[in-house]
Every structure is written in structure tokens, then in C-alpha cells.
Backbone as XML, in Angstrom:
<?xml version="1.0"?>
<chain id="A" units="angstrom">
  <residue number="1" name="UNK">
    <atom name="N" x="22.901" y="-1.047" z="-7.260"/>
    <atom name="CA" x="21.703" y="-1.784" z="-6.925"/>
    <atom name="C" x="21.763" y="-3.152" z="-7.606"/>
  </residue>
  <residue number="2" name="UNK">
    <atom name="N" x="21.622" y="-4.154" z="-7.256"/>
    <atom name="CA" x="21.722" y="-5.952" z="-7.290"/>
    <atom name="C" x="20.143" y="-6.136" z="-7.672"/>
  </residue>
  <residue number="3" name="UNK">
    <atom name="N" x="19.531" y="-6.644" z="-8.439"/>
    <atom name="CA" x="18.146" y="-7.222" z="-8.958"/>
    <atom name="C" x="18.399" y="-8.416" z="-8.449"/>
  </residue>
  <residue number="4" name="UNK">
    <atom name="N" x="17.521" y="-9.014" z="-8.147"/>
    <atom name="CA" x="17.112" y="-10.628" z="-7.706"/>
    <atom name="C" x="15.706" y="-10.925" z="-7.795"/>
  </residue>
  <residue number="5" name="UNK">
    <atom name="N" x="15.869" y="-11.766" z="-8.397"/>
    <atom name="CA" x="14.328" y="-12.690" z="-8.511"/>
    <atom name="C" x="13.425" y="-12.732" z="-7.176"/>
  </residue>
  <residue number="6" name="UNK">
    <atom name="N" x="11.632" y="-12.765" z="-6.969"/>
    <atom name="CA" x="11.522" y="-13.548" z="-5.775"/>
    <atom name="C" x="11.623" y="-14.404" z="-5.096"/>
  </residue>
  <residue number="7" name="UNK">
    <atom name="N" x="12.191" y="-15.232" z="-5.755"/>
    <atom name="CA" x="12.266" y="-16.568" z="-5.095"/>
    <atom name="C" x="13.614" y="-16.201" z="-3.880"/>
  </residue>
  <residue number="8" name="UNK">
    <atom name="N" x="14.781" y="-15.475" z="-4.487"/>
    <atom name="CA" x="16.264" y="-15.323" z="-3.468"/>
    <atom name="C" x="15.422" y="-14.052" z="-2.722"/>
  </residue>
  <residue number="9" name="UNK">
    <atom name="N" x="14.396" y="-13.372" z="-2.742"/>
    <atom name="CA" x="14.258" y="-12.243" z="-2.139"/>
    <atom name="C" x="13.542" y="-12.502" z="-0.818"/>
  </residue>
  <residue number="10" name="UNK">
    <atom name="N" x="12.169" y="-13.639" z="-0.983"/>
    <atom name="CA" x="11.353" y="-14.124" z="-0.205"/>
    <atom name="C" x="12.176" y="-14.918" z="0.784"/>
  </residue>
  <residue number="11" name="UNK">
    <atom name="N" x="11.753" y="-14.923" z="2.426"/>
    <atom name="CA" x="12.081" y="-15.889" z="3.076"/>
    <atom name="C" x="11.237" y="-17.353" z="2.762"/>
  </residue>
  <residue number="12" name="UNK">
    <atom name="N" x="11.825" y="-17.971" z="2.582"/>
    <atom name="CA" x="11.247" y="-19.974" z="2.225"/>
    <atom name="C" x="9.541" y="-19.959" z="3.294"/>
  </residue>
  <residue number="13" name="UNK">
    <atom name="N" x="9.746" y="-19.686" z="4.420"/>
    <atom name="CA" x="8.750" y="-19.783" z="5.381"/>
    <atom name="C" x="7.612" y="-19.047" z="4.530"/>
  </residue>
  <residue number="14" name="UNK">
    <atom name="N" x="7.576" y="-17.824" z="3.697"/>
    <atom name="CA" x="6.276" y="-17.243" z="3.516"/>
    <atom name="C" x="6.137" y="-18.003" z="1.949"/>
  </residue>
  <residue number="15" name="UNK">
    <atom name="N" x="7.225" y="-18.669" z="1.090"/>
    <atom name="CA" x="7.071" y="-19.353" z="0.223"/>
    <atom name="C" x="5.595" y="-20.585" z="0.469"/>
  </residue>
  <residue number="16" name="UNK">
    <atom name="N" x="6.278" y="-21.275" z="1.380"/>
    <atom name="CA" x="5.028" y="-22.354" z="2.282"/>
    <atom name="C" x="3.721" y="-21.960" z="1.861"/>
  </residue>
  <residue number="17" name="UNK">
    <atom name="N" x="3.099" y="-20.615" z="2.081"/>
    <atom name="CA" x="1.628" y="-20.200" z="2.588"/>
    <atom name="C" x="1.465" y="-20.327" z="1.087"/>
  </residue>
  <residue number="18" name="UNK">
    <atom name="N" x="0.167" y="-20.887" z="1.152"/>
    <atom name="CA" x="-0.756" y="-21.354" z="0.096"/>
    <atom name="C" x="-2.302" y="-20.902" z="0.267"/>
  </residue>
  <residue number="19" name="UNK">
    <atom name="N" x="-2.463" y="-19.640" z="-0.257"/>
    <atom name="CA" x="-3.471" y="-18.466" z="-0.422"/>
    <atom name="C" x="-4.533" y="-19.513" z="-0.901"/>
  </residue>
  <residue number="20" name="UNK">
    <atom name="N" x="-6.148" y="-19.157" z="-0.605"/>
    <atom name="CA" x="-6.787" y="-19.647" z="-0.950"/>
    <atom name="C" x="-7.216" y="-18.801" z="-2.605"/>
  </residue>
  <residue number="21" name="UNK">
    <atom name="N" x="-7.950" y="-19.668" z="-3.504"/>
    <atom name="CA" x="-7.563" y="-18.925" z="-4.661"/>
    <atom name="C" x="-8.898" y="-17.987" z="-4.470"/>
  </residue>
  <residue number="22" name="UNK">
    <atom name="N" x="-9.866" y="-18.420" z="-3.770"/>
    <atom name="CA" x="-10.975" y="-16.799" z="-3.553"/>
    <atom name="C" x="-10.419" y="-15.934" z="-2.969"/>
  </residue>
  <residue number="23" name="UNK">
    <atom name="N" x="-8.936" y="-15.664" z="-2.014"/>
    <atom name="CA" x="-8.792" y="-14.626" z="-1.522"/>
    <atom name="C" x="-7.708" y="-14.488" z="-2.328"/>
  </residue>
  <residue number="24" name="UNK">
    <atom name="N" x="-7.079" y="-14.299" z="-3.312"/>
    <atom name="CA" x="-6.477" y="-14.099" z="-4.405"/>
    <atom name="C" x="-7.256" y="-13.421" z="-5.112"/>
  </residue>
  <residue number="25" name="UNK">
    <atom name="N" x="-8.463" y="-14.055" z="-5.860"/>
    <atom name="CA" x="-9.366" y="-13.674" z="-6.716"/>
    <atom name="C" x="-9.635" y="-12.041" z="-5.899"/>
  </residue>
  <residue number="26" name="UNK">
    <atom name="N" x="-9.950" y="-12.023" z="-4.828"/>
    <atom name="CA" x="-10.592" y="-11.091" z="-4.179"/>
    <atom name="C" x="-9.125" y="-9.798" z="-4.120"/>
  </residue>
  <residue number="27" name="UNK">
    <atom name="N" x="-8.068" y="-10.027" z="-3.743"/>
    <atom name="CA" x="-7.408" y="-9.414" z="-4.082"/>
    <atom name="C" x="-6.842" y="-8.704" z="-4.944"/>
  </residue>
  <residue number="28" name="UNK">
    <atom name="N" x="-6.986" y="-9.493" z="-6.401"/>
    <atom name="CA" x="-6.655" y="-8.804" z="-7.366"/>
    <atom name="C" x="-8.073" y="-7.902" z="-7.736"/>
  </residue>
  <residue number="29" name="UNK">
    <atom name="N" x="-9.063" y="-8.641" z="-7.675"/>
    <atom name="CA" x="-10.284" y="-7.581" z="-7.481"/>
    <atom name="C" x="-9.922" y="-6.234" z="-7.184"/>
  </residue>
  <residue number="30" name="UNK">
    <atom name="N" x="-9.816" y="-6.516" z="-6.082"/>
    <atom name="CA" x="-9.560" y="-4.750" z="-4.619"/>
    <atom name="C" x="-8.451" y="-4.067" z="-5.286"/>
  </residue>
  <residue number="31" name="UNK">
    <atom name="N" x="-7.162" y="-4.855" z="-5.851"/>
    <atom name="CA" x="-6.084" y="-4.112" z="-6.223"/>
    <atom name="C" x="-6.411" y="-3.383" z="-7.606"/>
  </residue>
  <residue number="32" name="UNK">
    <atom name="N" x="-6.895" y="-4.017" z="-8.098"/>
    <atom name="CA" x="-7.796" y="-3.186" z="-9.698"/>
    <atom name="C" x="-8.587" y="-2.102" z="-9.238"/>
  </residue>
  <residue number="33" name="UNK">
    <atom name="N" x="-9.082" y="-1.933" z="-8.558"/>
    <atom name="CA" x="-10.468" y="-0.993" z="-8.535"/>
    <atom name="C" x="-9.418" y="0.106" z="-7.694"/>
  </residue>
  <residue number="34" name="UNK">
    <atom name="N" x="-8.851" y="-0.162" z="-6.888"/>
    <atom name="CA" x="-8.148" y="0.793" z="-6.201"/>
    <atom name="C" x="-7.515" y="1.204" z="-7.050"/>
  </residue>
  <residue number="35" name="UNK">
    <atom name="N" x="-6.710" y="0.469" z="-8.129"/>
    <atom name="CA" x="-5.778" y="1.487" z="-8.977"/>
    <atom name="C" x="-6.347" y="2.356" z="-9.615"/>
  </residue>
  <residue number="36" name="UNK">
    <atom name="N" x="-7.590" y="1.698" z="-10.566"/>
    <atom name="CA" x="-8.765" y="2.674" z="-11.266"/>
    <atom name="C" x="-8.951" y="4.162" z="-10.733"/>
  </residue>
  <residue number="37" name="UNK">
    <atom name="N" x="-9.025" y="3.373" z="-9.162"/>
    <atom name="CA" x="-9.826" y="4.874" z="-8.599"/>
    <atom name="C" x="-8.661" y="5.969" z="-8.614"/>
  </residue>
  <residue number="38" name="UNK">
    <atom name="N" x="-7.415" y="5.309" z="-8.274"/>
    <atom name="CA" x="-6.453" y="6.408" z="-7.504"/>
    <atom name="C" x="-6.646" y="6.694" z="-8.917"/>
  </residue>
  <residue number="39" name="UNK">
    <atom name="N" x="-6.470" y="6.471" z="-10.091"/>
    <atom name="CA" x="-5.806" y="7.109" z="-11.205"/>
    <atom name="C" x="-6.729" y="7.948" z="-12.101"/>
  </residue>
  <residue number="40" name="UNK">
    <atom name="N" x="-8.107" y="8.080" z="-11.251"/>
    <atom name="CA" x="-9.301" y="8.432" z="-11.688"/>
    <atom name="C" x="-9.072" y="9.899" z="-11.043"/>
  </residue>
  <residue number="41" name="UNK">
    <atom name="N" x="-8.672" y="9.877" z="-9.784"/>
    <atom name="CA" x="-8.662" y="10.665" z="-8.875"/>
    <atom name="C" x="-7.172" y="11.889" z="-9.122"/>
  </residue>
  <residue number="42" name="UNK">
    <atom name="N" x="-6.246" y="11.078" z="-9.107"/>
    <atom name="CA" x="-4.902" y="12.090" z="-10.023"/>
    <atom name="C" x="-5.258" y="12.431" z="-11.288"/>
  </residue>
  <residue number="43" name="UNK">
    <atom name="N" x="-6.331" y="12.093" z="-12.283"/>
    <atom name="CA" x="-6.409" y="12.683" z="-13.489"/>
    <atom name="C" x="-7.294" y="13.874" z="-13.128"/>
  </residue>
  <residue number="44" name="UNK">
    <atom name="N" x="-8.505" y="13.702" z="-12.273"/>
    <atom name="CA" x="-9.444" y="14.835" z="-11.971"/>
    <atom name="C" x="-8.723" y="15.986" z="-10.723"/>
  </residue>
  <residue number="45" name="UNK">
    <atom name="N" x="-7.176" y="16.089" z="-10.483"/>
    <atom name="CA" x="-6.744" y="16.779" z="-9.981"/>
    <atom name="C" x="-7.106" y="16.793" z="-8.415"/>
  </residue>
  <residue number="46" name="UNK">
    <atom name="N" x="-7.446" y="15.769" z="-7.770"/>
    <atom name="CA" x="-7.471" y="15.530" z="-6.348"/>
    <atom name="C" x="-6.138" y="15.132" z="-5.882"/>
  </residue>
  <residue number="47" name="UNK">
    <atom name="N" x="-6.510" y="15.958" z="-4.487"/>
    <atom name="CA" x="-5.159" y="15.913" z="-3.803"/>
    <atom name="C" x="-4.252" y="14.450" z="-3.091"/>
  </residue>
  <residue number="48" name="UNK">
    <atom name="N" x="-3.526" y="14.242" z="-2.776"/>
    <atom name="CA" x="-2.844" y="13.209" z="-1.948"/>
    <atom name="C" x="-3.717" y="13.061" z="-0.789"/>
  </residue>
  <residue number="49" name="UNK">
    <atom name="N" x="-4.316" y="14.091" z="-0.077"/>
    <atom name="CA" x="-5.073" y="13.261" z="1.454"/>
    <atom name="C" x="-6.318" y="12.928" z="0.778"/>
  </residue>
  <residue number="50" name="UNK">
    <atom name="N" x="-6.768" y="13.191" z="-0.327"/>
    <atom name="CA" x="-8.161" y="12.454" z="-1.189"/>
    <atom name="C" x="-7.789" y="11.233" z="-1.546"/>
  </residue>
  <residue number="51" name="UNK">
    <atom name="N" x="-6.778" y="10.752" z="-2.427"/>
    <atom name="CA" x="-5.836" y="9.272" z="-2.777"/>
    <atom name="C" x="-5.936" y="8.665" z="-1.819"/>
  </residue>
  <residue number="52" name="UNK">
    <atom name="N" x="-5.448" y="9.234" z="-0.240"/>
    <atom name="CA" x="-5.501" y="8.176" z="1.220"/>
    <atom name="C" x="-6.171" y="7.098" z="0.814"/>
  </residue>
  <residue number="53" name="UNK">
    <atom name="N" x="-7.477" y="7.823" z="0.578"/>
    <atom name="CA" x="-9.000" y="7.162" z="1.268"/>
    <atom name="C" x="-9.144" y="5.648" z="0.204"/>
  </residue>
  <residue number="54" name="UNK">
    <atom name="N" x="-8.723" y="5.886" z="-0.866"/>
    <atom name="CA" x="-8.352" y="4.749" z="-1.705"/>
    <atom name="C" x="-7.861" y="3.838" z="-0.733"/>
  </residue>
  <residue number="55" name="UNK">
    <atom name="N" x="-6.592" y="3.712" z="-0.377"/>
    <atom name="CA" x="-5.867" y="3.338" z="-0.078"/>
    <atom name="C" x="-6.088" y="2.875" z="1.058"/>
  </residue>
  <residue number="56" name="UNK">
    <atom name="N" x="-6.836" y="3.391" z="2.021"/>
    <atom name="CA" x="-7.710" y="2.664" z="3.208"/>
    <atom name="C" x="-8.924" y="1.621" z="2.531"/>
  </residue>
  <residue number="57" name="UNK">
    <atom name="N" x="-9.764" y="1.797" z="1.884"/>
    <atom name="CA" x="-10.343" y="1.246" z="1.527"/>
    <atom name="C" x="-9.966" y="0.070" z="1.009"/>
  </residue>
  <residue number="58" name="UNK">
    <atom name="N" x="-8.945" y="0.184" z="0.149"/>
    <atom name="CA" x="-7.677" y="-1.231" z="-0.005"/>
    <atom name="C" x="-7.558" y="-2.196" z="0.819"/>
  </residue>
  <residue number="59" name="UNK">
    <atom name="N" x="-6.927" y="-1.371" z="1.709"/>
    <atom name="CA" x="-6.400" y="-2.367" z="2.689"/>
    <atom name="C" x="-7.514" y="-3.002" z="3.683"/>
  </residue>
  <residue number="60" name="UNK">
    <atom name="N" x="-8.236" y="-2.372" z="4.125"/>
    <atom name="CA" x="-9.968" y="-2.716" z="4.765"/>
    <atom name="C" x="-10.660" y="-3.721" z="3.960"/>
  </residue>
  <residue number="61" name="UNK">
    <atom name="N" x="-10.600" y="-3.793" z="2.686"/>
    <atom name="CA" x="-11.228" y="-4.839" z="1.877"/>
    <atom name="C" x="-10.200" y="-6.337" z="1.832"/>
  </residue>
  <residue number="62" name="UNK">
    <atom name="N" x="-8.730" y="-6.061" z="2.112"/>
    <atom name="CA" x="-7.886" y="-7.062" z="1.936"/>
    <atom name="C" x="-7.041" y="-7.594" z="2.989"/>
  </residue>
  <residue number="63" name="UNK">
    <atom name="N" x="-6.347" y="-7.477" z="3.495"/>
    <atom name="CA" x="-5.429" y="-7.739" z="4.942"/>
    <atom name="C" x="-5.920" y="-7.484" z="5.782"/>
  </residue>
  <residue number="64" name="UNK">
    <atom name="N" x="-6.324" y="-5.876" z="6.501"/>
    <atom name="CA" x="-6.292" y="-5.380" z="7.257"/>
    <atom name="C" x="-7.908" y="-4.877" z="7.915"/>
  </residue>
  <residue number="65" name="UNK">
    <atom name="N" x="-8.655" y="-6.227" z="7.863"/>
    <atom name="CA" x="-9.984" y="-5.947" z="8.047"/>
    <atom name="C" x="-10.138" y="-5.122" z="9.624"/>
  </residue>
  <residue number="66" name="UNK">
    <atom name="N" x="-9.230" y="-5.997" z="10.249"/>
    <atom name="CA" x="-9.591" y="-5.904" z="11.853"/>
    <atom name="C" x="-8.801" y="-4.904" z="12.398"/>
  </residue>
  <residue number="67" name="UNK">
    <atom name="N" x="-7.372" y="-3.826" z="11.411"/>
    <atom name="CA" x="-6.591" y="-3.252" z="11.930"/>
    <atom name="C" x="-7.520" y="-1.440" z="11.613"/>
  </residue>
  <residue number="68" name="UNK">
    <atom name="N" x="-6.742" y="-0.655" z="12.849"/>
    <atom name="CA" x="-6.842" y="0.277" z="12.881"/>
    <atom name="C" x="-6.511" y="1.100" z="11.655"/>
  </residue>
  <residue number="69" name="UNK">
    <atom name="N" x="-6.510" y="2.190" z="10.959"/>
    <atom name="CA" x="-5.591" y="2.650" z="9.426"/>
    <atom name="C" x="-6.166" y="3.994" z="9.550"/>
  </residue>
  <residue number="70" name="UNK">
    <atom name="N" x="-5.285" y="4.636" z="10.046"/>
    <atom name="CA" x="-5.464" y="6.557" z="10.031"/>
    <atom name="C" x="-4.019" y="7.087" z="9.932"/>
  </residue>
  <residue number="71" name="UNK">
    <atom name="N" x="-3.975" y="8.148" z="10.065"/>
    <atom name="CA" x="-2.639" y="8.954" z="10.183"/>
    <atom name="C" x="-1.937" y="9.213" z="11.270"/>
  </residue>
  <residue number="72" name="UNK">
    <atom name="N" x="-0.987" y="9.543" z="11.225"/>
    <atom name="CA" x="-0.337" y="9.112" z="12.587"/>
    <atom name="C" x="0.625" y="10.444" z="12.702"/>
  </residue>
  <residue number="73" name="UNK">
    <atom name="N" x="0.940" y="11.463" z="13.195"/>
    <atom name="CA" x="1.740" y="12.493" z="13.150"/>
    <atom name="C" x="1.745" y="13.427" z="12.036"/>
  </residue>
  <residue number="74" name="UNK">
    <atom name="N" x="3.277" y="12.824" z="11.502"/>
    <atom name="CA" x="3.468" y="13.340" z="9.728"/>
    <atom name="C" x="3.410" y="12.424" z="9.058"/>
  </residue>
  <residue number="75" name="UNK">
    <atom name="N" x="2.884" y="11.099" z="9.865"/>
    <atom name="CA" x="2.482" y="9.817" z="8.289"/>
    <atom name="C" x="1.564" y="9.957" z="7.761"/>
  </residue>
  <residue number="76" name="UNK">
    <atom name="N" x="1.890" y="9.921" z="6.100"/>
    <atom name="CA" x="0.548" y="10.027" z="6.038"/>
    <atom name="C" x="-0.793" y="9.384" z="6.223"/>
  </residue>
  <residue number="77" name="UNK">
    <atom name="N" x="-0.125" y="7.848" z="6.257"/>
    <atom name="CA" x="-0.977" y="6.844" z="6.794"/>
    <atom name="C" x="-0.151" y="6.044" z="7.632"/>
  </residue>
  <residue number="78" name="UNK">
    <atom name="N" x="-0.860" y="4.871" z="8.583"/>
    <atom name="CA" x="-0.512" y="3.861" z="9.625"/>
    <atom name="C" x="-1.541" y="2.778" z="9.331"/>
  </residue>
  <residue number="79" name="UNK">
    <atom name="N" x="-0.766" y="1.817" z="9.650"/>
    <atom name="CA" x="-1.663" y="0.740" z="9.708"/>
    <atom name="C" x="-1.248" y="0.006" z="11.510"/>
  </residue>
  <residue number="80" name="UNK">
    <atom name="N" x="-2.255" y="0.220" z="12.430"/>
    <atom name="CA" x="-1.711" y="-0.114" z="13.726"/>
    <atom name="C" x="-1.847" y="-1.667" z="13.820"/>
  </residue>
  <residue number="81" name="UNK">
    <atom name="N" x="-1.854" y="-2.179" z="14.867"/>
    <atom name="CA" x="-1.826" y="-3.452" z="15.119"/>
    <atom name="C" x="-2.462" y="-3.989" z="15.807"/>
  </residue>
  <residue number="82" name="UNK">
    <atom name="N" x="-3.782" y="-2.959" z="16.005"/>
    <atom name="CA" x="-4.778" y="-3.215" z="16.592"/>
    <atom name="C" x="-5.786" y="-2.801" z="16.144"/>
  </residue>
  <residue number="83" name="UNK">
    <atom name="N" x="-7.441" y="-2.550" z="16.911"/>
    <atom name="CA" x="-8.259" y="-2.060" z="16.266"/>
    <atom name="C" x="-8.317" y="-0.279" z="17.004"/>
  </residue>
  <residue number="84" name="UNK">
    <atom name="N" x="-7.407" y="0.445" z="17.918"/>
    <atom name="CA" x="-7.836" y="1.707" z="17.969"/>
    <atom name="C" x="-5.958" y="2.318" z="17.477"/>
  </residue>
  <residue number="85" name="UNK">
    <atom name="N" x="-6.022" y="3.683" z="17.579"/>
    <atom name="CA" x="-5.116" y="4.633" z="17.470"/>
    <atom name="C" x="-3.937" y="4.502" z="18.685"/>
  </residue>
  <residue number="86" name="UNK">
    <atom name="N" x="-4.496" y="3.731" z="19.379"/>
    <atom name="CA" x="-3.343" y="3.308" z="21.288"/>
    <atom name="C" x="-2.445" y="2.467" z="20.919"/>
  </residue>
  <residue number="87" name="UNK">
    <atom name="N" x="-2.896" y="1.479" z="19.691"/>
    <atom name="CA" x="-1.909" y="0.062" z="19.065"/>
    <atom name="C" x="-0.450" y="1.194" z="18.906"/>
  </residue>
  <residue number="88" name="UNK">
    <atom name="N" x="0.171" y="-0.144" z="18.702"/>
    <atom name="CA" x="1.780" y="0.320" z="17.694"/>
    <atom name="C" x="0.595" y="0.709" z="16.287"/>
  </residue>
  <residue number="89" name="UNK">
    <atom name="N" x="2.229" y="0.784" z="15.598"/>
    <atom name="CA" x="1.975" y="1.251" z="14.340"/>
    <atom name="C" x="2.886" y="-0.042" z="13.510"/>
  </residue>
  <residue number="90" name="UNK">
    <atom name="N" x="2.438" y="-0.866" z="12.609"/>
    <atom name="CA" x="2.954" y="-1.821" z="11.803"/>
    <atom name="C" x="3.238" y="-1.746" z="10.811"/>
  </residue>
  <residue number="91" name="UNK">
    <atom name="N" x="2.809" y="-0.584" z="9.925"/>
    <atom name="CA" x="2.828" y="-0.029" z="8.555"/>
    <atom name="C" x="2.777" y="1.391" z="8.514"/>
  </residue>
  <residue number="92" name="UNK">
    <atom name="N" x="4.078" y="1.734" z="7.518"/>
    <atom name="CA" x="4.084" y="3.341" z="7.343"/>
    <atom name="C" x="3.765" y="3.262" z="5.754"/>
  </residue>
  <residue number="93" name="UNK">
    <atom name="N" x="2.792" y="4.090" z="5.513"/>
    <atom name="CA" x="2.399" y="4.413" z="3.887"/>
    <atom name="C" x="2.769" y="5.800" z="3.321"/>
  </residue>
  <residue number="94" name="UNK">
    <atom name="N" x="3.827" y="6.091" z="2.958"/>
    <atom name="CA" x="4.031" y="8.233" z="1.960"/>
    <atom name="C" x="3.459" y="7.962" z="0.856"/>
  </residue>
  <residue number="95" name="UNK">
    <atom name="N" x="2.321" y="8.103" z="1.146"/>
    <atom name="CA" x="1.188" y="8.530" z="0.129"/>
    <atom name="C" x="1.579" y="9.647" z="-1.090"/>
  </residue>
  <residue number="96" name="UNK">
    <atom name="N" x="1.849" y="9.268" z="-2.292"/>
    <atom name="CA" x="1.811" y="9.863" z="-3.663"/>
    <atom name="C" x="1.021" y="9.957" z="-4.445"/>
  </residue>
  <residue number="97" name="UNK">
    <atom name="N" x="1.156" y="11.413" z="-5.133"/>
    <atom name="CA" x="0.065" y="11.028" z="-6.516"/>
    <atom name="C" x="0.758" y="10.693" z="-7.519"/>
  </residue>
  <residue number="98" name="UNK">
    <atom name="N" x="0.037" y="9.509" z="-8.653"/>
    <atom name="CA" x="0.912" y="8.686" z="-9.444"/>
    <atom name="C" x="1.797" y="9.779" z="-10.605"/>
  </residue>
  <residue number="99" name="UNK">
    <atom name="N" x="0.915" y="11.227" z="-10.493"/>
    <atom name="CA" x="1.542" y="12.422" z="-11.733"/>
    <atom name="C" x="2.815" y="13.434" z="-11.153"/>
  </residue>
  <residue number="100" name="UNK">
    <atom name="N" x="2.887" y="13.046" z="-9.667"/>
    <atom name="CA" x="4.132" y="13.270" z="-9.012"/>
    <atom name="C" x="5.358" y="12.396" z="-9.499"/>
  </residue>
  <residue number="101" name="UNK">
    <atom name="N" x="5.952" y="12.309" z="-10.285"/>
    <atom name="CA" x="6.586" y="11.596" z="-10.854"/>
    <atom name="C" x="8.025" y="11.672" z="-10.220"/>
  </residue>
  <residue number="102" name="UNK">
    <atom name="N" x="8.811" y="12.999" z="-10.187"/>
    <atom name="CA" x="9.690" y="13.260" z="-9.131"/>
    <atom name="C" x="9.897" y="12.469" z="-8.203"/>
  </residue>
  <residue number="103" name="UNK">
    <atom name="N" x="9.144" y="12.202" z="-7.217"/>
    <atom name="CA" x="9.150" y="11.472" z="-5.859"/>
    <atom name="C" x="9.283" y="10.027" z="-5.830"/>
  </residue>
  <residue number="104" name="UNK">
    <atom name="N" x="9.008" y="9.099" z="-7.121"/>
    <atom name="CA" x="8.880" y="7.778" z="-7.192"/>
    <atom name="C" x="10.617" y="7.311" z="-7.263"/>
  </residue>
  <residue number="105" name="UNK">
    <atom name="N" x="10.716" y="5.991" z="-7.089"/>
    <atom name="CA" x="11.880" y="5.291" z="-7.318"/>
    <atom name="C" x="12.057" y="4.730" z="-8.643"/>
  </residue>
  <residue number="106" name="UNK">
    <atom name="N" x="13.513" y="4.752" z="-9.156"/>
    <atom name="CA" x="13.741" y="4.165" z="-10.347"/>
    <atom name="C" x="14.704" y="3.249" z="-9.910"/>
  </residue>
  <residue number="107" name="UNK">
    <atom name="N" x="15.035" y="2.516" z="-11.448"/>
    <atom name="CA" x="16.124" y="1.971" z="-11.498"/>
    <atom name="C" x="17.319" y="2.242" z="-10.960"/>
  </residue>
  <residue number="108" name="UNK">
    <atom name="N" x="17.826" y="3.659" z="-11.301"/>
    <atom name="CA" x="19.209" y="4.154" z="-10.755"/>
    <atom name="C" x="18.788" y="4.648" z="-9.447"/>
  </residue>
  <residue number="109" name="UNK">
    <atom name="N" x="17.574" y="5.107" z="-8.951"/>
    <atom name="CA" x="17.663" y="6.094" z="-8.319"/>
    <atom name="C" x="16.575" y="5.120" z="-7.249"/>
  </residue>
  <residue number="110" name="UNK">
    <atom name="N" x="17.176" y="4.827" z="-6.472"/>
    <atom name="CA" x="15.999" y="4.332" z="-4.933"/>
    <atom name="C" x="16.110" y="5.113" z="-3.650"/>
  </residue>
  <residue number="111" name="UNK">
    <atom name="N" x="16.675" y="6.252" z="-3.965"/>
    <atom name="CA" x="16.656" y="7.468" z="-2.608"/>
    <atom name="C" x="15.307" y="8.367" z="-2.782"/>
  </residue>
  <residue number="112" name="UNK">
    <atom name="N" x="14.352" y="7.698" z="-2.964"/>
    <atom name="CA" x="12.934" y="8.704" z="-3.252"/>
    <atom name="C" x="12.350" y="8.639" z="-2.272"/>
  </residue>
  <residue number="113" name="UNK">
    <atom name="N" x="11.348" y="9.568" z="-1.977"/>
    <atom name="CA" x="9.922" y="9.984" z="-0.682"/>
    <atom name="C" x="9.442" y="8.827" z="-1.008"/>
  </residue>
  <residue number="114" name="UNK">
    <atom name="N" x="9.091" y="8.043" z="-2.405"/>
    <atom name="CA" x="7.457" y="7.461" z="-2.045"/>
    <atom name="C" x="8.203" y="5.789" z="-1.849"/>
  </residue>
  <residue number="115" name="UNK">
    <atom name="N" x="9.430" y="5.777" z="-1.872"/>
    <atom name="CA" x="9.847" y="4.255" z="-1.730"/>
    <atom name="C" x="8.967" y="3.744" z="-0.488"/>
  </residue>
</chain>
């Protein structure tokens, strides 16, 4: 496995975009409270399809106001590309709990479920 900085990782084109700093602000907001919760939620022994709902709520507060976000087969989540379940699908999420430790990616090891 090769490490690289973002700068060689990012294409130059998404370098360009210049975030407004309230939807920054607002982001790191949403990304805090979501972590809180998920980790609120793996300490009180709730399951992975309970975590989802975090995780919708995430993305509904940040990117994905106008997109569809349910499950899709055996995903555990989708993010479609539209506003019903008929869209494609643009995003696949394998939802983990953070005390599943097994399943995450490391350094040596990037053949994991939750990559």
C-alpha cells in the first residue's frame, strides 16, 4: 500500500471548489453530532440497522438534501440519484458498528467489509 498526501490524491478540478465557510461550519456541525450519536448508540448496545438512521440523518442534513437514502437489496444503505427508490443508486454505505473492530481497515490490511 503507497500513502499519498491529498493534494496527489484529489483531482485539481475538485481542488478549484471553494465551499462556502457556513456550509463548512454546518458540516462539521452534522459530522460531530453524528459521530456523538453513532458512538452513543454502539456504547448502549444498538444494533447496525439502528446506526443507519444516524447516518441518514447525516447525509439529509449535508449533501444529500434532495436525494433518495434507504436500502437497497443487501446494501445496507443507498444513496440514489434522485428523490424516489426508481433512481440509480450513487452511493453504497456497509454500515458498521465502531466496537466491530474486525471489519474496519488498517494500515496493512485494506481487504475489510467496512472499507
Amino acid at each position: 500500500m503507497n500513502k499519498i498526501n491529498t493534494r496527489k490524491a484529489l483531482n485539481p478540478a475538485y481542488r478549484k471548489h471553494k465551499p462556502l465557510r457556513k456550509d463548512v461550519n454546518k458540516f462539521i456541525k452534522e459530522l460531530k453530532q453524528c459521530l456523538q450519536t453513532v458512538k452513543h448508540s454502539d456504547d448502549n448496545g444498538e444494533s447496525e440497522e439502528h446506526i443507519k438512521s444516524h447516518f441518514i440523518h447525516f447525509f439529509k442534513n449535508t449533501f444529500y438534501t434532495d436525494n433518495y437514502i434507504n436500502t437497497k437489496e443487501r446494501i445496507d444503505l443507498a444513496i440514489y440519484t434522485g428523490k424516489t427508490a426508481k433512481s440509480d443508486v450513487s452511493v453504497i454505505i456497509e454500515a458498521k458498528k465502531p466496537s466491530n473492530k474486525s471489519e474496519f481497515l488498517t494500515d496493512t490490511s485494506l481487504n475489510r467489509k467496512a472499507l
